[in-house]
N, C-alpha and C positions, 0 to 999 in steps of 0.2 A: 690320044691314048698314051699314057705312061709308059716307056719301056723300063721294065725291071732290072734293079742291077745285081740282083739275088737268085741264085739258081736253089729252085727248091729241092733238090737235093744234097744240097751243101748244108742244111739247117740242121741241127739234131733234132731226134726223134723227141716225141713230150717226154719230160722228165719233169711232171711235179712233185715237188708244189714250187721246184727251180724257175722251170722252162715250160709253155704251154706253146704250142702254133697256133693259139687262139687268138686273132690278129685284133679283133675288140672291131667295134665299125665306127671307130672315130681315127679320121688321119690327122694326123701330125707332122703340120710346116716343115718341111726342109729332111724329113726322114721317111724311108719306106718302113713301114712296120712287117715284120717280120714272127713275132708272137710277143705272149705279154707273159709278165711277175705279178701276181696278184693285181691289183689296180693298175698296174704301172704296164708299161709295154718297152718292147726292146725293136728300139729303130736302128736303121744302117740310113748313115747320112754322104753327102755326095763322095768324100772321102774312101768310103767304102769303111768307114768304121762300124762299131755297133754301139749304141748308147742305150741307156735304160731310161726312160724318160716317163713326164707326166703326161697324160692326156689333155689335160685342163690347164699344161701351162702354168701353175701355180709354183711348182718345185722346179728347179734349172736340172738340165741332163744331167744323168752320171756315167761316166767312161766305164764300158764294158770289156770288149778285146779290141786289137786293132785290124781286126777282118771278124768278114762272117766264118770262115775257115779255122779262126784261133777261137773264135766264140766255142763252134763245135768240137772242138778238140776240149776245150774247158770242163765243157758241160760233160762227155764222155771219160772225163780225169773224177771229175767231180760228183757225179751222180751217183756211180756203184761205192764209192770209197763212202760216203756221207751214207745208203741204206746201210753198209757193212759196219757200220762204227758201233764200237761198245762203251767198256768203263772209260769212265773219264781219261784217264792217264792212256789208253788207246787213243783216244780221239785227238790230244797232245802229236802224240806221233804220226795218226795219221794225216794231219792240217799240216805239219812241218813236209809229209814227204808231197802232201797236194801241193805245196808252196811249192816246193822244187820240180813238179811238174810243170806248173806254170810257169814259172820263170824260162823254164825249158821251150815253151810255145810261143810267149811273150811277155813279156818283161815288162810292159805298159801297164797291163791287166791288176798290177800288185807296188805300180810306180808309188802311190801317197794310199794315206788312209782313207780317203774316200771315195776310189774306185769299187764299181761293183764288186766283185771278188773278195778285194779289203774284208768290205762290212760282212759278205757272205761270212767268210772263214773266221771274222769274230762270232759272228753270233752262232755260229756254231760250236767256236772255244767256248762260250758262253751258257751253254747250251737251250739258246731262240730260236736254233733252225731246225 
């Protein structure tokens, strides 16, 4: 039997269409799944980091937060601010002040343009999310 290196109440609560604890029943080499992104799922790999990865292997990991701890803190930055969001020119200010949350948490989360987060808060600017 697998010991877990994820305490279940470290995760945050569902917040979709972000975050599901929907853990899917396909495991994935080298991560424990934790929940999923639409198709995709969000493992924590030996490291104790969290990635957002494919099920099928077809697409390579993407870098989420650098603990299951910073994930939850993200998703709690990120969830009420993203329902709350209105005109555009709000949503401007409000991704600049989520930016500076995270950076606050971890600094990894938002290192290159294609970390989870990244793509999140584009397509958000964009308005995809």
């Amino acid at each position: 039997m697998t010991t877990s290196r994820v305490n279940p109440e470290e995760l945050p609560r569902d917040a979709p269409p972000l975050f599901s604890r929907d853990r899917g029943d396909t495991p994935v080499r080298g991560y424990e799944i934790i929940g999923s992104h639409y198709e995709h799922l969000f493992g924590v790999d030996s490291a104790g980091q969290v990635w957002l990865v494919d099920p099928d292997g077809e697409e390579p990991p993407v870098f989420v937060n650098g603990s299951v701890q910073q994930f939850a803190s993200a998703v709690k930055i990120f969830e009420p601010a993203w329902r709350a969001m209105g005109p555009d020119e709000v949503v401007v200010d409000q991704i600049v002040q989520i930016t500076a949350a995270f950076e606050q948490i971890d600094q990894a989360a938002l290192a290159d343009a294609g970390t989870f987060w990244s793509v999140v808060l584009e397509q958000v600017e964009d308005g995809l999310f």
